[in-house]
C-alpha positions as a LaTeX table, in Angstrom:
\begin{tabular}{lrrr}
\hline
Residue & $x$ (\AA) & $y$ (\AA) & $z$ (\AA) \\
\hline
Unk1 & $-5.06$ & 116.05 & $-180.10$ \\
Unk2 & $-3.90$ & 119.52 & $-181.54$ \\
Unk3 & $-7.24$ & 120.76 & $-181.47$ \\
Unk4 & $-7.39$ & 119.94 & $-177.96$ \\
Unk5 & $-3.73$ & 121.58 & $-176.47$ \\
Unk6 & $-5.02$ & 124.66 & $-178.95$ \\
Unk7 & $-8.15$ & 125.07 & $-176.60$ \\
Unk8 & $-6.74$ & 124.51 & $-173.75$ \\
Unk9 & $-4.12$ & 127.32 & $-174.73$ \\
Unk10 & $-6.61$ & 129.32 & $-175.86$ \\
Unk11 & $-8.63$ & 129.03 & $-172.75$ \\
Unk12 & $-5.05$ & 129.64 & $-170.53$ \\
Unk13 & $-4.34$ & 132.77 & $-172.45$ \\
Unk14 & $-8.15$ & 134.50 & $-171.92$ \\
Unk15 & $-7.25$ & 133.87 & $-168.00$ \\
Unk16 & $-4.42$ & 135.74 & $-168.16$ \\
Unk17 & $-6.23$ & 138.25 & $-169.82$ \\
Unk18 & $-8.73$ & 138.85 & $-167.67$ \\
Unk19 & $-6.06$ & 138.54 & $-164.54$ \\
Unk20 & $-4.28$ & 141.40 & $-166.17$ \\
Unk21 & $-7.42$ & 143.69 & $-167.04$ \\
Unk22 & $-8.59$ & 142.90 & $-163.21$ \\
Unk23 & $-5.31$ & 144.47 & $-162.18$ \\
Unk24 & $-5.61$ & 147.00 & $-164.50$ \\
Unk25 & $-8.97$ & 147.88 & $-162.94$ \\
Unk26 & $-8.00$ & 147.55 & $-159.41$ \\
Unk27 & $-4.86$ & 149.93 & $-160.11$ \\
Unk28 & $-7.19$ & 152.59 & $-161.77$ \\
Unk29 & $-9.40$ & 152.65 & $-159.14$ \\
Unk30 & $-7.65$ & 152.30 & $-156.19$ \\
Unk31 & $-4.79$ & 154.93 & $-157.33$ \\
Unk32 & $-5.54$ & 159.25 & $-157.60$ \\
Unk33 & $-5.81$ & 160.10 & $-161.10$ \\
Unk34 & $-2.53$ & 162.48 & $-160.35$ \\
Unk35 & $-0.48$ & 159.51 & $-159.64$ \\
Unk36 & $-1.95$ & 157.19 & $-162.38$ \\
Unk37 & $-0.66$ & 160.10 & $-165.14$ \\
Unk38 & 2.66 & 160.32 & $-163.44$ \\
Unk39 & 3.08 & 156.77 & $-163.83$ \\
Unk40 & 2.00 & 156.30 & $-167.47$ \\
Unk41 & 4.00 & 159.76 & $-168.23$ \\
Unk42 & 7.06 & 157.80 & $-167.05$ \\
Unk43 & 6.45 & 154.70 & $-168.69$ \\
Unk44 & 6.09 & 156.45 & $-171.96$ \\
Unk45 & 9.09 & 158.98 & $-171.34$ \\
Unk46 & 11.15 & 155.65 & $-171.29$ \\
Unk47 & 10.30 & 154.80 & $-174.69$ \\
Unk48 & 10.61 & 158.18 & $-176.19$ \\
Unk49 & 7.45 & 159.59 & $-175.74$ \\
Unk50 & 4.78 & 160.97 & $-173.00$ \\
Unk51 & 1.20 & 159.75 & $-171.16$ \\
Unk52 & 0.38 & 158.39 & $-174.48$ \\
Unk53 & 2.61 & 156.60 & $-175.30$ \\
Unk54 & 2.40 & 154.92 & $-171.39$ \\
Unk55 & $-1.51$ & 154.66 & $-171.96$ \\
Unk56 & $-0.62$ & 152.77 & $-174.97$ \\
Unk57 & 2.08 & 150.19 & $-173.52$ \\
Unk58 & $-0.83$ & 149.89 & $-170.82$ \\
Unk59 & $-3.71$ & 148.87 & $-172.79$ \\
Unk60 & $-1.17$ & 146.70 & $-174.25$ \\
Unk61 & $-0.59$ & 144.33 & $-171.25$ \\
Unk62 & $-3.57$ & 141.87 & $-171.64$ \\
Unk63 & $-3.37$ & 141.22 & $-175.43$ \\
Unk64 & 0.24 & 140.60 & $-174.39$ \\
Unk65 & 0.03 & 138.52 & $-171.64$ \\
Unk66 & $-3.05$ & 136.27 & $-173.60$ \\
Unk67 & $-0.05$ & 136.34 & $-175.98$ \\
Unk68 & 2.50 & 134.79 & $-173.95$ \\
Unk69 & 0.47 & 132.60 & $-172.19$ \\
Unk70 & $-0.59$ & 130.84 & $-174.76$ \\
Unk71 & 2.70 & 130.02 & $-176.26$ \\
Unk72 & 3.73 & 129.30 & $-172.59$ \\
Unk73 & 1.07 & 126.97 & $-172.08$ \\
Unk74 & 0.88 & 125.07 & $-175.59$ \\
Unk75 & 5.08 & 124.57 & $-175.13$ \\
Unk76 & 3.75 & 123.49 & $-171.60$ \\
Unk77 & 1.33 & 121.11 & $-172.61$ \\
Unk78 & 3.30 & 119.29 & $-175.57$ \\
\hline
\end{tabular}
């Protein structure tokens, strides 16, 4: 039965994933290029840095949300 709630997890948390890279993708290509590296500029002033530092935190989101959704859903599940 753990096996099973660990799949199902595993499977939740790819979804999210993908749902986050999808909006990743949409935003990159629906958005000028000038306003994407004000926006990741921003992110990464908040944290102490510059459009590094915001690409980083960016490419971050999907490991992140596979991440949380998997804890989410396994809690869910049990």
């Amino acid at each position: 039965m753990e096996n099973i709630i660990k799949v199902r997890a595993m499977r939740a948390a790819g979804i999210a994933c993908f749902l986050v890279l999808a909006i990743i993708g949409a935003w990159i290509f629906t958005t000028p290029s000038s306003d994407i590296v004000d926006a990741l500029t921003e992110a990464g002033k908040m944290v102490g840095g510059g459009a590094t530092y915001g690409t980083f935190m960016l490419a971050a989101c999907p490991p992140v949300a596979g991440f949380i959704a998997y804890h989410f859903w396994k809690w869910v599940i049990k």
